[in-house]
Each structure stands twice: as C-alpha cells, then as structure tokens.
C-alpha positions in Angstrom: -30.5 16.4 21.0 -29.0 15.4 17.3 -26.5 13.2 19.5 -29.1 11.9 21.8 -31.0 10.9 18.9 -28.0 9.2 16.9 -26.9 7.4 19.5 -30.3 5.9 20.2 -30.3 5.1 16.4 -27.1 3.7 16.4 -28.2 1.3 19.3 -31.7 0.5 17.3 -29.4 -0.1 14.5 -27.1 -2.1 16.4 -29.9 -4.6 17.8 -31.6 -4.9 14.5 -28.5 -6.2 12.7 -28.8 -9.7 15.3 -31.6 -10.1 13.6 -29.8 -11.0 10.5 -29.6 -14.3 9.0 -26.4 -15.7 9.2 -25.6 -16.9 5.4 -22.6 -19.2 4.8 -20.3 -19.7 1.9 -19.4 -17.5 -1.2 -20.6 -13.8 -0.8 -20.3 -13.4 -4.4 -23.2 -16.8 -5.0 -26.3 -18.4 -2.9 -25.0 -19.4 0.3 -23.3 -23.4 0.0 -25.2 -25.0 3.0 -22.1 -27.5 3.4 -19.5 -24.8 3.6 -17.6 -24.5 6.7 -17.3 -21.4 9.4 -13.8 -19.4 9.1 -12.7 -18.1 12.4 -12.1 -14.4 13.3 -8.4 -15.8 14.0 -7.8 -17.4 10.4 -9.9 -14.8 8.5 -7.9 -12.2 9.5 -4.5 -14.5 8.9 -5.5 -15.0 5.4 -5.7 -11.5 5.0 -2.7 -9.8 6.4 -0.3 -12.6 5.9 -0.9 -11.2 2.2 1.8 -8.0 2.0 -0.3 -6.6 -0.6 -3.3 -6.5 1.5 -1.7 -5.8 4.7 0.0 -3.0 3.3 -3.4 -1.4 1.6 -5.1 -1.9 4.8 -2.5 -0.1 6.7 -2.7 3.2 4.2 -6.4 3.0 4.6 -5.9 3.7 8.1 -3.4 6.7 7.1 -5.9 8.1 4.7 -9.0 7.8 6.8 -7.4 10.3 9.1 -7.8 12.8 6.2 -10.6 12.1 5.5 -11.6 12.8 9.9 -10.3 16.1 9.5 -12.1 17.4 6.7 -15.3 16.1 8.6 -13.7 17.8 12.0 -12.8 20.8 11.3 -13.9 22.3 7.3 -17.0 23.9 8.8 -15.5 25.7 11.9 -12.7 26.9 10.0 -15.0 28.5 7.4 -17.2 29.5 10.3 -14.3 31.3 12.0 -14.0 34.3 9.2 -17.5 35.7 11.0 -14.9 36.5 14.0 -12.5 38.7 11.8 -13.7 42.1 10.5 -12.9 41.9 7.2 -14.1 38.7 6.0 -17.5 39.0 8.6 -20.1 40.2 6.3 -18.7 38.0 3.8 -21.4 35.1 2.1 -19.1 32.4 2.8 -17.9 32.9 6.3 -21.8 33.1 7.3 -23.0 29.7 4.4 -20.0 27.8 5.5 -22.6 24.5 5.7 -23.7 25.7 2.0 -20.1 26.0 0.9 -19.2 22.2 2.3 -22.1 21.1 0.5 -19.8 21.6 -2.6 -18.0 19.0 -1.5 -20.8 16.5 -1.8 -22.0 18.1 -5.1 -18.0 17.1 -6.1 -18.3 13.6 -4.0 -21.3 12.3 -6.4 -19.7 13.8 -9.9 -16.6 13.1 -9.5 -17.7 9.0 -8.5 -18.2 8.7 -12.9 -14.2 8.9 -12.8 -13.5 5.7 -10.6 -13.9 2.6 -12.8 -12.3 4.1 -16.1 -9.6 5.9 -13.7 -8.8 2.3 -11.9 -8.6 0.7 -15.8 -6.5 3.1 -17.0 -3.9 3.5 -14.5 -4.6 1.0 -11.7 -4.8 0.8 -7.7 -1.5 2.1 -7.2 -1.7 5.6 -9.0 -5.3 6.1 -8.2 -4.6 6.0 -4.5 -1.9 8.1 -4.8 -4.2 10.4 -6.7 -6.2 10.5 -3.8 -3.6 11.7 -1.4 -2.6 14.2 -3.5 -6.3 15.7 -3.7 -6.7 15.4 0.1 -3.0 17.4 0.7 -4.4 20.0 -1.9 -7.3 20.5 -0.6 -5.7 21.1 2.8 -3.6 23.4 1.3 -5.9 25.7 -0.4 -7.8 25.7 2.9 -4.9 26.8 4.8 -4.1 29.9 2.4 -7.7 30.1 1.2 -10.3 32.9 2.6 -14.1 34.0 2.1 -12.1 36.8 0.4 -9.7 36.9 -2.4 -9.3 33.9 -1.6 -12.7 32.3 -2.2 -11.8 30.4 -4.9 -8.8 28.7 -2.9 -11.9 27.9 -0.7 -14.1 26.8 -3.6 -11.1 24.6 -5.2 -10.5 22.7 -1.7 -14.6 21.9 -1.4 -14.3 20.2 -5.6 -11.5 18.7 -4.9 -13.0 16.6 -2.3 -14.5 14.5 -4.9 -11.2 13.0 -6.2 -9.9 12.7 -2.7 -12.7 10.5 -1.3 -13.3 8.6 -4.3 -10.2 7.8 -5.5 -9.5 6.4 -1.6 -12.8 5.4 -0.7 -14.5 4.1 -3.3 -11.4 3.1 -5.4 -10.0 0.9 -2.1 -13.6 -0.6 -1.8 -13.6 -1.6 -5.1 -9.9 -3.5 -4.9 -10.3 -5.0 -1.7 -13.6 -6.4 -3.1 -11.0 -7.8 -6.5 -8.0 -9.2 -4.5 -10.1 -10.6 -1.1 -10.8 -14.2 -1.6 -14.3 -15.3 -2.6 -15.6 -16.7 0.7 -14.1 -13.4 2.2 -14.8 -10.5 0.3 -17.8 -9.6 2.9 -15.4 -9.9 5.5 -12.5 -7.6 3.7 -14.9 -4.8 3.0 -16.4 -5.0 6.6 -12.7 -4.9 7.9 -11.9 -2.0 5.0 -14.4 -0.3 6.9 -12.8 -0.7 10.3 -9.6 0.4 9.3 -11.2 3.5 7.6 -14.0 4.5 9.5 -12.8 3.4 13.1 -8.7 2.9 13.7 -7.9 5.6 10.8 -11.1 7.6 12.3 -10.3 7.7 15.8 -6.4 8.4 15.4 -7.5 11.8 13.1 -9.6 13.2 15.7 -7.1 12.2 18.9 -4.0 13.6 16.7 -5.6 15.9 14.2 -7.4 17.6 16.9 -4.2 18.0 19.3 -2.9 19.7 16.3 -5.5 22.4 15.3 -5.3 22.9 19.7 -2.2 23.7 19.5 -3.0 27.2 17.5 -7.1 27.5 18.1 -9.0 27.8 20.5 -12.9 28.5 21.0 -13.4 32.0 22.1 -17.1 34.1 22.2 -17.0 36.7 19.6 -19.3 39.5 19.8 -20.5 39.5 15.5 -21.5 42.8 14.1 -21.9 44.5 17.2 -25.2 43.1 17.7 -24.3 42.4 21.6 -25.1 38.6 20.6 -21.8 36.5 20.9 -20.9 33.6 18.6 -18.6 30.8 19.6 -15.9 30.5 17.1 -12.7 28.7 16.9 -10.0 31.5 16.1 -7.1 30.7 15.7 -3.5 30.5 13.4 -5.1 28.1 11.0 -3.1 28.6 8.1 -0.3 26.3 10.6 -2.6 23.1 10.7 -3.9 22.7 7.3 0.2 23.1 6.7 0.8 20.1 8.6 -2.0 18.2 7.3 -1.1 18.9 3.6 2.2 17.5 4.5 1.2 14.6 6.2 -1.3 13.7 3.1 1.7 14.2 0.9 3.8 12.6 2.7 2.1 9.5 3.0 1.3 9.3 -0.9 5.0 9.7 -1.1 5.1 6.7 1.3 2.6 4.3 -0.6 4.1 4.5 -4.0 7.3 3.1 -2.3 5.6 0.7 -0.7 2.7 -0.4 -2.7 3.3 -3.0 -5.2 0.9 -5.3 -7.2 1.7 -7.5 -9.7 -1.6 -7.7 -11.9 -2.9 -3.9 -11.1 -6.4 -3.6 -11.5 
C-alpha cells in the first residue's frame, strides 16, 4: 500500500507539473519575453563541453550511489542484530528506524557548516570532505554493533550530515555559481538527474549485487516467541568494506581530477 500510494502521487505529481507556466529567459530575473528557446541538444553541449562541469557532473553520479546505499540497506542491516542472540534484546537492533533518524537530526545541523565550509576551503575540498564522511560512515557500520559497538553505529548515523551536505547541498550550490545565467534551472534539474536517477539507479543494480553476494533474507524465529521475522543475515562486515573503499576511492579520484581555477 505505501508503494501503491507513492506511485499514484508520483503520477498526480507528474500531471500537475504540465500545468506549469513555461517562463523564458534568466532564471535568476523576470522572464525576458524576447528571449529565445535553447534546445535539449545545445543546453546540454554548453554544459559538458565545460571539463569542469562535466567532470563534477560525472562524480555526482559516483557519489549518489553512496548516498543509494545508505537509503538501501542502513535499516536492514541494523534490523538484522534482532536475528543474532546476543545483540537481540538490544535497544538498537529493535529502534533501528529511531537510530537512522540520527542521521536526519545530523542532515539538518550539520547544513549551518556549508556556506562558511565552501568560503573557506572551496568546491574541491568540500566534496572531498564528503566522500570521506560517506566512506567513514560505511566503515563504522561495517565494524559497528548494537553492542560495544554502539557508538561505531551512533558515529556512522552523525556523520551522515557532512556526507550529504558537503555532496548535496555543497554541489547544488556550485552548479547553481558556475551554470550560465539562462541555465542555472536547467543545471540543477540535470544535477538532480545525475544524482537522484543515473548515480541512483547504478547503487541499487551494483550496490545491491554486492550486499547478495554475502546476505540473504532468511525467517528468524525472535525470542522464541514462535513468531518469525524476515531479516537479511548475512557477512555484512564484507560490503560496507567495499563500499568504504569505493567512497574513498573515488575522493582519491576527484582531487586528481577536479580542477577549478576561481574555487568558490
């Protein structure tokens, strides 16, 4: 029923947007009546046949694949200690929704440390700032537990805060500096794209093949109660491994390839 009822959202959505005006010109000032359309074709041409841009957009595809595994796979994983006897009666294996919600708690604080974080150091190091969060909190996922370990769990759910914002919100707010100004609409829409649909889809295809490889759902019969619970067991410590690797990795990659002359 929840996907039932976002689909048929997402198709309300979908048929209200035609009902839009269609506004010409600058997206920064009122719409220039006299301003001409820019095709699909040339729009994207003046955008990629920038290296600068082309190269951002092609890391925001990298890191929204991080950012499609956290949303995958954080909650099962916590979930998953219910299934093994010593962690079962713990509070975090049984909260794990209350635990992620840290993350958000992290998401919205953390946002106060974009704008003097992009003036002190610029694009460049802020985005690699990013990755590093993302392949920490992987990390402390993978040797986290509701256990001793709860505060490798806790760590991973703050963290989240520097790794989406420095990514998100930090590319948002260069692509919106560097697009040019009858475009800027256009490059956060295609931002978006990259992100939330090519960098989105890859993660779970790839991401998911991964964690597949060593989990699987199995029916787990919780305190004895003679009540099973579905729960993804499994080796997890190998693919948070991989995907801290892969988010250092590809830091490691975009400060070798990233390079802007005025750095915002």
């Amino acid at each position: 029923m929840q996907l039932l009822c976002s689909g048929i959202m997402g198709v309300l959505t979908a048929i209200y947007s035609f009902s839009l005006p269609l506004l010409k010109g600058s997206a920064d000032s009122t719409p220039n009546p006299t301003a001409t359309r820019i095709s699909l074709k040339e729009s994207l041409k003046q955008m990629l046949t920038r290296r600068e841009i082309a190269v951002f957009l092609l890391f925001v595809i990298m890191s929204g694949v991080c950012l499609q595994i956290s949303n995958g796979f954080v909650t099962p994983f916590i979930t998953h200690f219910s299934g093994i006897g010593e962690y079962a009666d713990s509070f975090a294996s049984g909260n794990a929704t209350m635990l992620f919600s840290l993350s958000q708690i992290s998401e919205a604080a953390c946002i106060l440390l974009v704008g003097i974080s992009l003036k002190w150091k610029g694009i460049r190091y802020v985005y690699a700032i990013g990755l590093l969060a993302w392949a920490l909190r992987f990390l402390m996922l993978g040797v986290g537990n509701p256990g001793d370990g709860l505060l490798l769990l806790v760590g991973s759910m703050l963290v989240y805060g520097i790794a989406f914002n420095f990514i998100t919100i930090a590319g948002h707010l260069y692509i919106q500096q560097v697009a040019p100004a009858n475009m800027k609409g256009f490059a956060q829409g295609l931002m978006m794209f990259m992100s939330n649909g090519i960098g989105a889809t890859f993660g779970t295809i790839v991401a998911g093949s991964v964690v597949n490889r060593w989990c699987h759902w199995q029916m787990i019969d919780i305190f004895g109660s003679g009540i099973p619970m579905r729960l993804f067991m499994g080796e997890w410590i190998y693919p948070w491994s991989i995907f801290a690797a892969y988010a250092f990795v590809v830091m490691l990659m975009w400060l070798l390839l990233f390079r802007k002359k005025a750095d915002y």
